[in-house]
LODONU-82749 format. One record per atom (N, C-alpha, C): x, y, z; residue in three letters. Coordinates in steps of 0.001 Angstrom, whole numbers, plus 500000, padded with zeros to 6 digits. Atoms other than C-alpha are relative to their C-alpha. Layout:
LODONU-82749
XYZALA/...
//
This chain:
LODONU-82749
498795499756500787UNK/212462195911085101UNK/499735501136499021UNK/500309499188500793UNK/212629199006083373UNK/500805500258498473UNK/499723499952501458UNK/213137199172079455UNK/500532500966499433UNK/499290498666501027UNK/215397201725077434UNK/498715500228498768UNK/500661500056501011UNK/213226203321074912UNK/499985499043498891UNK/499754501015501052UNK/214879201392072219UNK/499540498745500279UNK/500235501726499635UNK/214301197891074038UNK/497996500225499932UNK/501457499874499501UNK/210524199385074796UNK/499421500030498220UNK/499894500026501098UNK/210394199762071043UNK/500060498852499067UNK/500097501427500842UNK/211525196283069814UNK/499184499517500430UNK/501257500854499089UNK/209080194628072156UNK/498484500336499501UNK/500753499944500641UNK/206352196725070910UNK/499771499234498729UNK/499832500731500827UNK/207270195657067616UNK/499729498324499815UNK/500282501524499756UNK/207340192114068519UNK/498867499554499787UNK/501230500490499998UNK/204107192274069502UNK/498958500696498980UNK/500208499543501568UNK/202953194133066213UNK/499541498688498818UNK/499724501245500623UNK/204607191211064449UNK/498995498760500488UNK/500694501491499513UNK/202956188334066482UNK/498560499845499429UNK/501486500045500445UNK/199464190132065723UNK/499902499987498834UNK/500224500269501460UNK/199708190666062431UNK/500705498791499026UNK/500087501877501025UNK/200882186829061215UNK/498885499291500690UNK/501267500807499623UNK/197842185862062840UNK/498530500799499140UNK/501063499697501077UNK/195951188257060785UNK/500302499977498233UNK/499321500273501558UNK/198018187925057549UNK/500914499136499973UNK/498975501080500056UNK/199664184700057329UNK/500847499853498053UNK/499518499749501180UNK/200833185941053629UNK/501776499366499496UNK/498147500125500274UNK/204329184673051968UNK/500176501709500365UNK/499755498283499852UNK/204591188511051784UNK/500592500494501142UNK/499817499556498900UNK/204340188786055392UNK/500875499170500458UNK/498559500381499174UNK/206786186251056443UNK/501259500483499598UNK/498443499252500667UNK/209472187644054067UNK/499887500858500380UNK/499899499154498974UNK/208852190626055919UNK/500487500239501532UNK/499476500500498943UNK/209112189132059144UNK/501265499029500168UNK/499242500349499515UNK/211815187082058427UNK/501505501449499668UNK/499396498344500039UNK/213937190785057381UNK/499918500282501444UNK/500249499081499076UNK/212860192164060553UNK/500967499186500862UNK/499186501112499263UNK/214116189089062537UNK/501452499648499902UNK/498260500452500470UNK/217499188512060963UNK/500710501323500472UNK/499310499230499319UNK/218201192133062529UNK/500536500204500907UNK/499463500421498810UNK/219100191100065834UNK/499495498716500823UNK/500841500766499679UNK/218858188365067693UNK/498809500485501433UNK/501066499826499371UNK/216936190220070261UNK/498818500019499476UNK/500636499879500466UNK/214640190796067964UNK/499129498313500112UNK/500115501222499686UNK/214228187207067838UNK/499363499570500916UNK/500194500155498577UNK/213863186450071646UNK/498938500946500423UNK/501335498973499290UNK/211021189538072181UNK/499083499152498929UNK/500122500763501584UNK/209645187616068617UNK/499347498756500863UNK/500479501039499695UNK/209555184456070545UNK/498764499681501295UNK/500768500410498563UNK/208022185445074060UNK/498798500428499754UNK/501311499316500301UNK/205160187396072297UNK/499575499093499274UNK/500291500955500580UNK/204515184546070349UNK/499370498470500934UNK/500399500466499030UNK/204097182785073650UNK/498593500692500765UNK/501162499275499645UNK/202208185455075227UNK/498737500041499518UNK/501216499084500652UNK/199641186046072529UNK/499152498713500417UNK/501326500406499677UNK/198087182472073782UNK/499615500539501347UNK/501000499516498709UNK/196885184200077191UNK/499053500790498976UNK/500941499156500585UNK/194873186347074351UNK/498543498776499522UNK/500307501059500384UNK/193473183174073153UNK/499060499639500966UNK/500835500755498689UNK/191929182431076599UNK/498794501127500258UNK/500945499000499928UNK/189360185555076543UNK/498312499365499598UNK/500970500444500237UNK/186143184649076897UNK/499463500406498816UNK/500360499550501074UNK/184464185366073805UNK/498872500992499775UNK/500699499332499615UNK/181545186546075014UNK/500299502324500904UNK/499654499006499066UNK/183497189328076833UNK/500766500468499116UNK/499559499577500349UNK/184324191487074330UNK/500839501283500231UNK/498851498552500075UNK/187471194531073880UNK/499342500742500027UNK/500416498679500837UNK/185950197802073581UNK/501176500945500314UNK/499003498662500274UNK/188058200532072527UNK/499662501270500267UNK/500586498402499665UNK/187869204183073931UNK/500314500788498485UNK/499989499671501349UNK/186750205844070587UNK/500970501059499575UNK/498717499075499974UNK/188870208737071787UNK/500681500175499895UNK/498603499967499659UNK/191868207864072372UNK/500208499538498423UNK/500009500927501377UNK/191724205401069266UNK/499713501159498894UNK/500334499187501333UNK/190660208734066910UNK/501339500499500156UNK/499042498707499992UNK/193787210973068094UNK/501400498858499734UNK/499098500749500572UNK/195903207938066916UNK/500736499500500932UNK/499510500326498820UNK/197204206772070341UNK/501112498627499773UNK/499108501149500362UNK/199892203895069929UNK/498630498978501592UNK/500443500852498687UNK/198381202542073902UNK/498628500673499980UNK/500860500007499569UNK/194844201880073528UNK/499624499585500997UNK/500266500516498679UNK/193166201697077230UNK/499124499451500087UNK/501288500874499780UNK/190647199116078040UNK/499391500405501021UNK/500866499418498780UNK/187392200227079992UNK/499887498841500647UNK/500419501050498588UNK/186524198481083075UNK/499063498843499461UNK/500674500953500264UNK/184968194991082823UNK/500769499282498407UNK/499137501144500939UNK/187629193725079840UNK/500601498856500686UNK/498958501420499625UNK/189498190404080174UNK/501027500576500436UNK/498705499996499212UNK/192814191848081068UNK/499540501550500781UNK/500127498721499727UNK/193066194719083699UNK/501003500537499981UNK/498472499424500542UNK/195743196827081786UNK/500150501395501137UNK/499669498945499386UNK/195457199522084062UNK/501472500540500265UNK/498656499424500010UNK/198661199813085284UNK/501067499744498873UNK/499178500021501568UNK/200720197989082365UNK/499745500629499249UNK/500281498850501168UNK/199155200200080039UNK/501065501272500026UNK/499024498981499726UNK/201043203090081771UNK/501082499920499648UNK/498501499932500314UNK/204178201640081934UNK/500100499781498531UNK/499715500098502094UNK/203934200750078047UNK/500320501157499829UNK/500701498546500143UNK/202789204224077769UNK/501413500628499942UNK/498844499282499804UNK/205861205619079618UNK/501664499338498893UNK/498544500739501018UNK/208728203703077363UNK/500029499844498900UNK/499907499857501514UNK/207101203495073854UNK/499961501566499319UNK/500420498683500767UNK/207459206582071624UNK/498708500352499195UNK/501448499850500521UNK/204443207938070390UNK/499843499865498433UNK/500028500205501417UNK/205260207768066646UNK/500593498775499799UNK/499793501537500024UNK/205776203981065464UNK/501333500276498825UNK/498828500096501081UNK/209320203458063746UNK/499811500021498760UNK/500898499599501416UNK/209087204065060034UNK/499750498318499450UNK/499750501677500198UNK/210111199758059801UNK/498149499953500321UNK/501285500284499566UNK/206349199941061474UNK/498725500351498558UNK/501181499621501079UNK/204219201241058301UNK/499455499319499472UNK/500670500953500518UNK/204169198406056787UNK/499154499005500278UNK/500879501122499324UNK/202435196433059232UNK/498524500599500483UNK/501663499707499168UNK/199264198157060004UNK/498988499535498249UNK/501472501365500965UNK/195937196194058904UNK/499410501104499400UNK/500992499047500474UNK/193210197230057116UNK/499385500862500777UNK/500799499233499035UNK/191112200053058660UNK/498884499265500730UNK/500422500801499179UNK/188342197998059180UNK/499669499403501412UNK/499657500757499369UNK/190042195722061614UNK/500716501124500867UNK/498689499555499369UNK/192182198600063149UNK/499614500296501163UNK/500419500033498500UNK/190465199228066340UNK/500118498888500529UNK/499229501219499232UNK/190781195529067539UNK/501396499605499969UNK/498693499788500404UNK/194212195206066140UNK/500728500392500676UNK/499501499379499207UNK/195414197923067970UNK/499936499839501237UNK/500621500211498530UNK/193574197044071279UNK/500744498505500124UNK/499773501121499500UNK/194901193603070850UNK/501928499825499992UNK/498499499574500231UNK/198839194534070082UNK/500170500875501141UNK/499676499528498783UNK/198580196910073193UNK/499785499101501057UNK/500076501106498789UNK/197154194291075455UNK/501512499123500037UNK/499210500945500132UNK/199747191987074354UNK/501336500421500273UNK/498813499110499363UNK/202583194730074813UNK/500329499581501561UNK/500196499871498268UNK/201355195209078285UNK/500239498456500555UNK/499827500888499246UNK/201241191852079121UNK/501995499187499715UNK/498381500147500423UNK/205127191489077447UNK/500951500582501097UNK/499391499241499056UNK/206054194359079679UNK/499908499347501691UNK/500609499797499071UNK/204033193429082628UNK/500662498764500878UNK/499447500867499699UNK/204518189907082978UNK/501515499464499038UNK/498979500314500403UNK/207590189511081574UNK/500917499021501217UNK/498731500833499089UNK/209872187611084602UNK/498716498987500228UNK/500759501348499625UNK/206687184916085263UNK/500255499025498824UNK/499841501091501578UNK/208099183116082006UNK/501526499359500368UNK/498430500119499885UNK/212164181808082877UNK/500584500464498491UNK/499452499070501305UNK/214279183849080384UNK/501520498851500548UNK/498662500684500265UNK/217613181102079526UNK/500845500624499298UNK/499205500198500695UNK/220104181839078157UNK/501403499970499968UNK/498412500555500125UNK/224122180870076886UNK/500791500955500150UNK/498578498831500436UNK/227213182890077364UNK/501301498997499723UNK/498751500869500067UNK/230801181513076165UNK/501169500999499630UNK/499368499548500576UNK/233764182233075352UNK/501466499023499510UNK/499062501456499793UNK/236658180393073452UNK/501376500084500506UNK/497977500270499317UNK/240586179500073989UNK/500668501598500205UNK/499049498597500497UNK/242215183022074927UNK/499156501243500506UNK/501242498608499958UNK/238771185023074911UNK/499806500340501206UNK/501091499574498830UNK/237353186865078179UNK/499034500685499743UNK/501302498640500342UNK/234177188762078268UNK/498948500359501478UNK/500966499996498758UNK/232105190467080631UNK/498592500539499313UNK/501311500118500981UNK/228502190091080366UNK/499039501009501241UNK/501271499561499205UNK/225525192312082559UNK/498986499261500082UNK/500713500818500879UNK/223173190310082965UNK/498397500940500885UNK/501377499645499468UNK/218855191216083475UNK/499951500384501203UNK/500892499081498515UNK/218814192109087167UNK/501205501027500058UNK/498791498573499775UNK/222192194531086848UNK/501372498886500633UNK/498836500573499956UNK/224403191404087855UNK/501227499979499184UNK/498644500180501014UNK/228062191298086136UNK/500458498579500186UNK/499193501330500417UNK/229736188063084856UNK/501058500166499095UNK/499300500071500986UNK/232942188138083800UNK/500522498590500106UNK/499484501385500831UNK/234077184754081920UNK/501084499875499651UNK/498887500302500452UNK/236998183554081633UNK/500581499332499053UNK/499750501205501222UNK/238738181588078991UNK/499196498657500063UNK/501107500586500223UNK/236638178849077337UNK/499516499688501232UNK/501703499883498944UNK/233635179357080152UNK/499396500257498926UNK/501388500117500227UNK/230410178656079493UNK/498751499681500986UNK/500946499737498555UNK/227424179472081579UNK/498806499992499330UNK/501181499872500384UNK/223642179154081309UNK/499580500954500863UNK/500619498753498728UNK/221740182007083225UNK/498347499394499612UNK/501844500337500503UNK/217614180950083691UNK/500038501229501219UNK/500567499034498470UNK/216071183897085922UNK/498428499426499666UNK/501296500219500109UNK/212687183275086781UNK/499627501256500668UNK/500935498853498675UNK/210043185175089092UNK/500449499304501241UNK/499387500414498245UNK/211545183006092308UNK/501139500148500120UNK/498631500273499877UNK/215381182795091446UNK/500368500463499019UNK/498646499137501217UNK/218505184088089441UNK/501019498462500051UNK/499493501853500303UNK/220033180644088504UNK/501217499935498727UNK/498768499789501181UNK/223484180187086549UNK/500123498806500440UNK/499192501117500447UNK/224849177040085510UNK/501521500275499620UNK/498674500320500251UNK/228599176804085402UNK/500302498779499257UNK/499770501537500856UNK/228945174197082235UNK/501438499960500275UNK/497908500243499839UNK/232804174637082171UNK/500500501490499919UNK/499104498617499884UNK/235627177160082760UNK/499767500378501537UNK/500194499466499037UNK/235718179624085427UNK/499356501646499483UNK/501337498719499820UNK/233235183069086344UNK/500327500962501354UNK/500185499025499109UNK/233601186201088265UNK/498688500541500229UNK/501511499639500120UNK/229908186944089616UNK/500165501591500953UNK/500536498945499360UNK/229103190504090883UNK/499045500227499949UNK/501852499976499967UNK/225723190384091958UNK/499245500872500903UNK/501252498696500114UNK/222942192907092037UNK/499425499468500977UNK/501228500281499372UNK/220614193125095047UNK/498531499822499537UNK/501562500634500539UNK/217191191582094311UNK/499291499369501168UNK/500704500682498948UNK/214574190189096586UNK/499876498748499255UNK/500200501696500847UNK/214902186836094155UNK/502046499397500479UNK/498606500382499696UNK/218329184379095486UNK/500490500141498781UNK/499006500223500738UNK/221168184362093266UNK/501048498459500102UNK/499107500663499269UNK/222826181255093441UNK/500300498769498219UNK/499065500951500847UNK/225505178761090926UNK/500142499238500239UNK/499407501046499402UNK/225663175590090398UNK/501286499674498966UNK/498753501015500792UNK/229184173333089012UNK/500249498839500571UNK/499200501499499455UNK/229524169621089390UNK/499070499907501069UNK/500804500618499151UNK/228698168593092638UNK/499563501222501010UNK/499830498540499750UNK/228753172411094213UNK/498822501241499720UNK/501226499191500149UNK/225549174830094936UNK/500481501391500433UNK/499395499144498675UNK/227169178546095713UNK/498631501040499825UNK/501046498818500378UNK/224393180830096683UNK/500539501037500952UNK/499510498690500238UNK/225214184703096715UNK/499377500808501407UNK/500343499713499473UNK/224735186311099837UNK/500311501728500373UNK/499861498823499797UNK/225008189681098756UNK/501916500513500059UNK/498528500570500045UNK/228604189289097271UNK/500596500052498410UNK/499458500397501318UNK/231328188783094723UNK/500743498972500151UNK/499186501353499483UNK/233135185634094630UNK/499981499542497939UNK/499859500861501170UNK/234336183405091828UNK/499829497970500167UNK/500021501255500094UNK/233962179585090760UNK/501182499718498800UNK/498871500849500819UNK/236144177589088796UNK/499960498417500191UNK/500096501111499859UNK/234979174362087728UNK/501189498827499060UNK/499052500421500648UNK/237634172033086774UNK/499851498431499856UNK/500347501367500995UNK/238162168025085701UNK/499667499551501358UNK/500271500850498867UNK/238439167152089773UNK/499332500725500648UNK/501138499382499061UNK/235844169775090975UNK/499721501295500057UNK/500117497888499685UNK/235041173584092125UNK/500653500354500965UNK/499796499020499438UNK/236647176244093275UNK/499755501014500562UNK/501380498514500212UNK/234789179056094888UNK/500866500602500891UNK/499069498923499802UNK/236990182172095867UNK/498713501229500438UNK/500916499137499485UNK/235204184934098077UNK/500702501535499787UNK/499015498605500093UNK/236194188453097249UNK/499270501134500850UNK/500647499108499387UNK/233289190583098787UNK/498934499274500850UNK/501245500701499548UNK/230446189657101155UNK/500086498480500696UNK/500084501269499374UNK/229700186410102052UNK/498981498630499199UNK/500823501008500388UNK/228601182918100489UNK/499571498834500687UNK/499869501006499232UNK/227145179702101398UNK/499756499049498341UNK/499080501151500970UNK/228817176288099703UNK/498755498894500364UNK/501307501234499427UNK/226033173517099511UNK/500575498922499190UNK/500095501624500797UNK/227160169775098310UNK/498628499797499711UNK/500771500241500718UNK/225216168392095778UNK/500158499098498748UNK/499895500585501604UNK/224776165601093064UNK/498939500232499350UNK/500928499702500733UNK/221635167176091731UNK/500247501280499240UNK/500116498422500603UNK/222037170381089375UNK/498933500474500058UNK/501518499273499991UNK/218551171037089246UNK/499874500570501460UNK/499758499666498775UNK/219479171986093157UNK/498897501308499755UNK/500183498725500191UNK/218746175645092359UNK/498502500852499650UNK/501791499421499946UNK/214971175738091081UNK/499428499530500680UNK/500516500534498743UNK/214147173983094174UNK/500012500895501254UNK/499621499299499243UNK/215043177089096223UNK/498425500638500312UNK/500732499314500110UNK/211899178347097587UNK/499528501676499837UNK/500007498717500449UNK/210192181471096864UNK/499707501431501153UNK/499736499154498508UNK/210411182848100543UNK/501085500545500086UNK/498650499658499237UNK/214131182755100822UNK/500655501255499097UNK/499379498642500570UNK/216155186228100174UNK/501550499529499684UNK/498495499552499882UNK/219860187055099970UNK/500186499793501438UNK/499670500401498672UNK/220010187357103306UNK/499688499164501124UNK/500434500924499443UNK/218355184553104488UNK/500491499079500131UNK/499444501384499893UNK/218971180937105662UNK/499922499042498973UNK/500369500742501450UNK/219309178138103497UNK/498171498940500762UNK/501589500146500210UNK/215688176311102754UNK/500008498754500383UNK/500441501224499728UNK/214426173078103621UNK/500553498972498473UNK/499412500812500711UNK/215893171671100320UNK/501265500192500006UNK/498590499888500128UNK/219471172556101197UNK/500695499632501910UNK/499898500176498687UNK/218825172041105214UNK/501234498925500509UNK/499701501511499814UNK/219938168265105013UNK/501363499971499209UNK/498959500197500686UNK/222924169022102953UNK/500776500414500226UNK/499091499492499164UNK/226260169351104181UNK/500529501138498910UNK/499655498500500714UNK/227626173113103253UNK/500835500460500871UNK/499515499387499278UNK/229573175552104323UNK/500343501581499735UNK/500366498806500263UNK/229749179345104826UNK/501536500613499721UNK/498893499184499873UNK/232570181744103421UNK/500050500903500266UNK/499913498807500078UNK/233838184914103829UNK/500568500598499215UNK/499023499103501105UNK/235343187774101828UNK/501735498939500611UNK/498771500251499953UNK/239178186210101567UNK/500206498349500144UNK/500116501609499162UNK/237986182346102205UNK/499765499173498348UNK/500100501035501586UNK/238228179578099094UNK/500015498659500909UNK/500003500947499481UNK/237142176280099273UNK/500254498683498708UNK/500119501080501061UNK/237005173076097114UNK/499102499027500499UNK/501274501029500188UNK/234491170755096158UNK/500414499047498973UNK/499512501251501451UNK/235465167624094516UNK/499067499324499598UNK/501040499915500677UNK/233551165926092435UNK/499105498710500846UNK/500430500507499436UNK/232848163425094992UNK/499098500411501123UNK/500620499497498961UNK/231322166295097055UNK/500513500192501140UNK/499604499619498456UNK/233815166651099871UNK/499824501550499446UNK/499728498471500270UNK/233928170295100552UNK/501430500076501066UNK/498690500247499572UNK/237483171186101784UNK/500677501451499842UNK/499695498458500216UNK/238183175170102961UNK/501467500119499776UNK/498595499484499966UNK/241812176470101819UNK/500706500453501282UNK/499087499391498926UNK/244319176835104950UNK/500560500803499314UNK/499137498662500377UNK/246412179690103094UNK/499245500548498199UNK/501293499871501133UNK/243624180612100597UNK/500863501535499306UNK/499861498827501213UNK/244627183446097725UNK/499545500425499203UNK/501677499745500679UNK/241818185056096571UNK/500898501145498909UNK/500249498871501221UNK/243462187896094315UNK/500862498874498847UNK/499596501142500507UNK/245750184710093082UNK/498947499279498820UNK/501264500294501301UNK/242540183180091730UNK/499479500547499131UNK/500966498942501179UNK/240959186074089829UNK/501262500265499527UNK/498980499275500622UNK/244300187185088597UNK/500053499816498646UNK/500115500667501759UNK/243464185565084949UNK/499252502008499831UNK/500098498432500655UNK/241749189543084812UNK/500543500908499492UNK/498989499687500404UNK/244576190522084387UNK/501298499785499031UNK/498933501425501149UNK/245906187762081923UNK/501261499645500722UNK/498810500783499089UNK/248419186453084866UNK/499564499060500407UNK/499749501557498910UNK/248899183091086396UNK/500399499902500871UNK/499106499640498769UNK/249287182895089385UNK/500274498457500918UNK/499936500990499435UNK/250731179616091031UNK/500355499827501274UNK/499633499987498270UNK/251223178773094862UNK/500396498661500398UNK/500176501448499775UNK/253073175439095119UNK/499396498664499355UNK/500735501187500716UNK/251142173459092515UNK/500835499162499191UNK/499480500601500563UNK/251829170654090842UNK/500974500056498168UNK/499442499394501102UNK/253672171302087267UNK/498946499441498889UNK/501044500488501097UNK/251202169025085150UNK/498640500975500166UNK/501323499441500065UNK/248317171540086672UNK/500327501619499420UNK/499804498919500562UNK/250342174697085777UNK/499859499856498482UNK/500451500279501646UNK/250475173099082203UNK/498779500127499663UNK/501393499961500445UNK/247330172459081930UNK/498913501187500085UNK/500453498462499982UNK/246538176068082714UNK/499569500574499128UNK/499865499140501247UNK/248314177734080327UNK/499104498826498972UNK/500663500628500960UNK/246743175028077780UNK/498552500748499191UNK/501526499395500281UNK/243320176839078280UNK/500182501230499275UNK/499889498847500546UNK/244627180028076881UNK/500601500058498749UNK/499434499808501517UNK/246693178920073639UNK/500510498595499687UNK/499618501234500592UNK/247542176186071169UNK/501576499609500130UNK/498635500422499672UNK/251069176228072280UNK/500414498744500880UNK/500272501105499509UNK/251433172468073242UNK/501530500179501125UNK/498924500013499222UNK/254055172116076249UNK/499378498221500935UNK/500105501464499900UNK/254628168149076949UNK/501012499475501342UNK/499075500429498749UNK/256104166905080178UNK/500315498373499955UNK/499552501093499975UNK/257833163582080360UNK/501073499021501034UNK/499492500355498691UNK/257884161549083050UNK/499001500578501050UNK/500442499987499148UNK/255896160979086228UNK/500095501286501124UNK/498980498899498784UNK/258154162804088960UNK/499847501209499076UNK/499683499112500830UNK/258708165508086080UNK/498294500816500576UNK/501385499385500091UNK/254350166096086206UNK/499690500234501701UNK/500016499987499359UNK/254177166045089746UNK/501039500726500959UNK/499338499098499270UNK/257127168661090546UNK/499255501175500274UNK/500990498992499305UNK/255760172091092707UNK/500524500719499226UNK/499799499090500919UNK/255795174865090596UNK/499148501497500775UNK/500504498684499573UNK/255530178827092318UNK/500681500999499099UNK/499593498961501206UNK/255581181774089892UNK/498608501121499690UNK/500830499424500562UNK/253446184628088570UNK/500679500093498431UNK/499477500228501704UNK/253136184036084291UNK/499248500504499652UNK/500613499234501477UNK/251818186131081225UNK/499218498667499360UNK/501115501526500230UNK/248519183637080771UNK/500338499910498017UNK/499671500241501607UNK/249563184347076893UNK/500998500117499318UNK/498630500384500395UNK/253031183751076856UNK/500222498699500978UNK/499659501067499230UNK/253476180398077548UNK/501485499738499989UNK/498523499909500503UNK/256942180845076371UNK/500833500615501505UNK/499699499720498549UNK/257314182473079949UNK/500408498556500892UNK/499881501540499304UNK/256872179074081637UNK/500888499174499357UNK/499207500594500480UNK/259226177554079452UNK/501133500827499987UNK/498966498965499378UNK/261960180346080037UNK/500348499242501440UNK/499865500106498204UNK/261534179666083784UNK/500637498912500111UNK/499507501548499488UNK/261955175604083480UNK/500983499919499213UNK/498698500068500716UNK/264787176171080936UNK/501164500284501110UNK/499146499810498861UNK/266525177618083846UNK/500666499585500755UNK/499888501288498837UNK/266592174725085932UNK/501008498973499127UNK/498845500989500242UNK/269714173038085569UNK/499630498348499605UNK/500589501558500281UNK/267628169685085972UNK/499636499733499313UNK/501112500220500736UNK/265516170123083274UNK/500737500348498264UNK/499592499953501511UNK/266041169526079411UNK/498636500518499394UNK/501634499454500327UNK/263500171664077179UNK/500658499807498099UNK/499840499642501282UNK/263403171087073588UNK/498724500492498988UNK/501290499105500233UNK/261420173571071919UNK/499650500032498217UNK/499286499509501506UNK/260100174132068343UNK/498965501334499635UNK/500658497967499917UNK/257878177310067022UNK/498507499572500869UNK/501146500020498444UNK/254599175859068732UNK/499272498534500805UNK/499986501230499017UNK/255468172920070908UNK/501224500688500708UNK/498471500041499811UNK/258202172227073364UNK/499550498609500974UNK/499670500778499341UNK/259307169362075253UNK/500962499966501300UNK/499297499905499056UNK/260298169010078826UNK/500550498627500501UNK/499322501757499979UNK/262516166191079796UNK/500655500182501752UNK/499330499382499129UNK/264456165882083164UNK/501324499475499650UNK/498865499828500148UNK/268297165751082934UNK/500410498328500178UNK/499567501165499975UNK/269980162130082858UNK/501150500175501298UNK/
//
């Protein structure tokens, strides 16, 4: 994965920071470090994995000491190189450090260099620790949350060049490891456009495993199950009451491969670009006969798009997008078919429409209304 200067920069830093509270555990120095930290939370997250990292430093035989090339170390080098026969062989991480950090240390950096003394190990041990930040960086699982609330969308990039856009309150976990690219669908619905990688891509929701076969598609997990909408490429649908499904994927299988010996035994099924299916939460899977794939994503556009549905599920739509309460009353009333394209943030649209209807009584006030049917 290659680093923007700037990102190659905080990371250094990080690992700056990690070494020097192990050599100056000072109040001084944490009020320093906690300044530095409160600047982003990336800062934070490079903060935490170098803080992880620095025990592989820990594991060095003792006997097998650093030496520093006196050379490099006089002409002020940020990436000191370790000669042959050290504990780590930085050879190549060294480089790539090399190539992404700037050679002059941010001016935020002044304050952290040790005594002279100490500054040849210091340095040798803050570059190792770089390198191994840079190097091994994906053998660690990197988690983390995206959301968004009532109304909000956002699109997110995520670490391998994948896109996620989120729809109203969605919420997703992403873990990538070194075997897999792994999203959790907690709630809402997700547009995935996913990046080629020799690591699978694959989502779970509910009872529902979709892995990415070189594709864009959406999910939409709802109270009675998933939705998964194919827009590009091709997926495969795996039933499932385990979520942990997904780090069970071995570390053979590609994108374009078959599914694995932990998904063999499990009934699935394959889509195509234009193909939607459902997954209830009981695990049937159940493909759409007149499937409407731009229908489903059409929230990108802040439209609703309905095909025949019930009227209590169009309500409950719009619900997700605004506090405008709309109350149906009566059985038959929640269970009439409802076809229309609506402004996802004018719910006042949908209540226009059923005002219309001779059958229907609407009494409205600034942010409710009530639907009744006619006596």
């Amino acid at each position: 994965m290659k680093l923007s200067p700037a990102e190659a920069a905080i990371r250094e830093e990080a690992a700056l920071w990690a070494a020097r509270r192990r050599e100056d555990p000072s109040d001084e120095s944490a009020a320093a470090l906690t300044a530095w930290l409160n600047q982003s939370p990336r800062h934070m997250g490079e903060y935490m994995l170098a803080q992880a990292l620095w025990g592989e430093l820990q594991n060095i035989d003792r006997d097998r000491r650093i030496e520093v090339n006196e050379s490099e170390a006089s002409q002020g080098s940020e990436i000191v190189p370790l000669r042959e026969g050290s504990a780590f062989p930085t050879t190549q991480p060294a480089k790539a450090v090399a190539g992404e950090i700037a050679a002059q240390p941010a001016p935020a950096l002044q304050a952290l260099r040790p005594r002279p003394r100490r500054l040849k190990w210091w340095m040798a041990a803050a570059a190792t620790l770089t390198a191994l930040l840079f190097g091994a960086f994906w053998l660690y699982r990197i988690s983390t949350t995206y959301a968004t609330e009532k109304g909000e969308q956002r699109t997110v990039r995520l670490a391998d060049g994948s896109l996620v856009e989120l729809n109203t309150q969605t919420r997703i976990r992403v873990d990538f490891s070194q075997r897999i690219r792994a999203v959790r669908l907690l709630e809402g619905e997700a547009l995935f456009t996913v990046a080629r990688a020799d690591r699978p891509f694959v989502v779970s929701s509910g009872t529902a495993v979709v892995q990415a076969l070189g594709t864009q598609f959406s999910v939409y997990r709802k109270a009675t199950g998933t939705r998964v909408a194919v827009l590009e490429g091709r997926v495969q649908v795996v039933r499932t009451s385990d979520e942990t499904l997904p780090f069970l994927v071995t570390e053979n299988q590609t994108q374009g491969g078959a599914a694995t010996n932990s998904t063999a035994d499990r009934p699935s099924a394959m889509l195509d670009a234009g193909e939607e299916i459902d997954v209830s939460r009981g695990g049937q899977l159940s493909k759409m006969h007149k499937p409407d794939v731009a229908g489903a994503v059409s929230w990108r556009q802040r439209r609703l798009t309905f095909n025949d549905q019930p009227l209590a599920e169009v309500v409950s739509e719009f619900q997700r997008y605004s506090n405008f309460k709309i109350t149906l009353e009566g059985a038959a009333l929640s269970q009439r078919r409802i076809r229309g394209v609506f402004h996802s943030d004018r719910p006042e649209s949908l209540i226009d429409f059923l005002a219309a209807d001779e059958t229907l009584s609407v009494k409205r006030t600034k942010d409710a209304a009530i639907v009744t049917v006619r006596p």
